[in-house]
N, C-alpha and C positions, 0 to 999 in steps of 0.2 A: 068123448065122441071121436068116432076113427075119423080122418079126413078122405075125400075121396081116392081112391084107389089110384095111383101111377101106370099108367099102362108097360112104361119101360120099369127094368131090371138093375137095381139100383148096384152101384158096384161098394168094394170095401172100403173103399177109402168115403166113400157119403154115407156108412154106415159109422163108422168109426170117427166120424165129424157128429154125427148125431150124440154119441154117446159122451164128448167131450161135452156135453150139455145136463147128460146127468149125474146128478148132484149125489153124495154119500151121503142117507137120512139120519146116521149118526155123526160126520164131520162134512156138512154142509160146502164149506171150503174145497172139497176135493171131486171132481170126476172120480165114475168108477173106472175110468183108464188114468187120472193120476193117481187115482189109490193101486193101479195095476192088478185089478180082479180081473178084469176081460182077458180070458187067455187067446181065444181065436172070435172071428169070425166069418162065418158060412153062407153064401149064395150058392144055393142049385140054378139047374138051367130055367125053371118056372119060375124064379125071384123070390123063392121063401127067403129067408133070412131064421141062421141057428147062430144063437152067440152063446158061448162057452165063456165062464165064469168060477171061478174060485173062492170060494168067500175067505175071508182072512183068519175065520176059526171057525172047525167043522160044525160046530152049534152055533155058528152067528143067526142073533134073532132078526138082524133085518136083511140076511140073503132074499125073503118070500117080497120083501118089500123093492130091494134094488132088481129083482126080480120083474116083477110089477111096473116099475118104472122104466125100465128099459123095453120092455113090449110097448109100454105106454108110447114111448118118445118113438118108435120105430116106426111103430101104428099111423102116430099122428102126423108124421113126415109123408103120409103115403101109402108104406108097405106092408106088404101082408103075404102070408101070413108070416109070423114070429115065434122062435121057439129061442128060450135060456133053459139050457142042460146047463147044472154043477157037475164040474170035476174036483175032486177031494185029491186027487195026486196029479201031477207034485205037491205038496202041502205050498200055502202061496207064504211066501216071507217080506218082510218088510224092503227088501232089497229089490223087488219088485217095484215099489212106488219111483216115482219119478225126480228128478230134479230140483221140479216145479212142485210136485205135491209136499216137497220137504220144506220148499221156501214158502209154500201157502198156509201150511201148519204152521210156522214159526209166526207168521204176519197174523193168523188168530186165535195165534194165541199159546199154541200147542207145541212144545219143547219136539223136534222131528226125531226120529229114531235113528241111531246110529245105523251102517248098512251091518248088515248080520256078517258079514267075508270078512268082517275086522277083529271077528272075534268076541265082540264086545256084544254078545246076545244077554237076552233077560236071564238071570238065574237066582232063585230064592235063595239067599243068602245072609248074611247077619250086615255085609256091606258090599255095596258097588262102586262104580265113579260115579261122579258126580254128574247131572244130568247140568245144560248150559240154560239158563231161564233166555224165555225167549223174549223179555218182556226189555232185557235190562242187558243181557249176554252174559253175567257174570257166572260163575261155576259155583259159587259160592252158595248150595241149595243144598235141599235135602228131600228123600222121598218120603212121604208121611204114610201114602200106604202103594201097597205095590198092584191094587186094585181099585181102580179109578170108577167113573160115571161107565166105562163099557169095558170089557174085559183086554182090549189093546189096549189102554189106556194106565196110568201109573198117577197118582195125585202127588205134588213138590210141593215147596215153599222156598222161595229164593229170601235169603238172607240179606241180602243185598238191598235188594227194593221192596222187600216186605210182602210182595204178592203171591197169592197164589197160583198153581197152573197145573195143566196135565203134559204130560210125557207119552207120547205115542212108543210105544214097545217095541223092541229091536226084535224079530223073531225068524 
């Protein structure tokens, strides 16, 4: 249900608070501005609101969902109307994500992605380095497969503490 209407024109920075609120349906843990999909957002002079969006891979199944939920959340703060266009370029890379989103992947769970400018991008190969378990820190892992529960994603096993985990993709 929308909330009643704001007569005033909300500005970007009370957009971009809002959206630090929603959640990524496949890593829970992150905003879609610590996952760094939000590339812009847009108030005209009438207070619509356009947010621009990147999904993480051209076929990500839950863009129509983070999609959804950001109209949702926008709506329900007030504003109206809302539109999320996808932009497909610049393709978005994992160096995009934040700081934060790298320490909140490690904290549930999720080994963070190296930043892609190091060189150190995903490549099908017969070996790579070592991925740090985030469970225990040690290196001492291995990737079991290079396709995880979502296609960012990479399935490990740390040697070390016996656990398993996933590997957000360097991309």
């Amino acid at each position: 249900m929308v909330a009643h209407l704001r007569a005033t024109i909300p500005s970007r920075d009370e957009i971009l608070a809002i959206l630090d609120d929603v959640k990524d349906p496949e890593v829970p843990a992150l905003s879609v501005r610590d996952l760094g999909i939000v590339r812009d957002v847009e108030i005209d002079a009438a207070g619509a609101v356009t947010v621009t969006v990147t999904p993480t891979y051209s076929g990500c199944p839950a863009i129509t969902v983070i999609e959804r939920d950001i109209t949702d959340a926008i709506q329900a703060r007030g504003f109206s109307p809302v539109h999320v266009k996808t932009a497909l370029a610049p393709a978005w890379t994992t160096d995009w994500m934040s700081a934060q989103a790298r320490a909140r992947l490690k904290a549930y769970g999720i080994a963070p992605p190296e930043r892609a400018e190091s060189g150190r991008l995903v490549q099908l190969m017969r070996s790579r380095a070592a991925v740090q378990c985030p469970h225990c820190d040690s290196h001492e892992t291995e990737i079991r497969s290079e396709f995880g529960t979502t296609a960012c994603k990479s399935l490990c096993w740390c040697r070390s503490c016996r656990q398993p985990f996933e590997e957000f993709k360097a991309i």
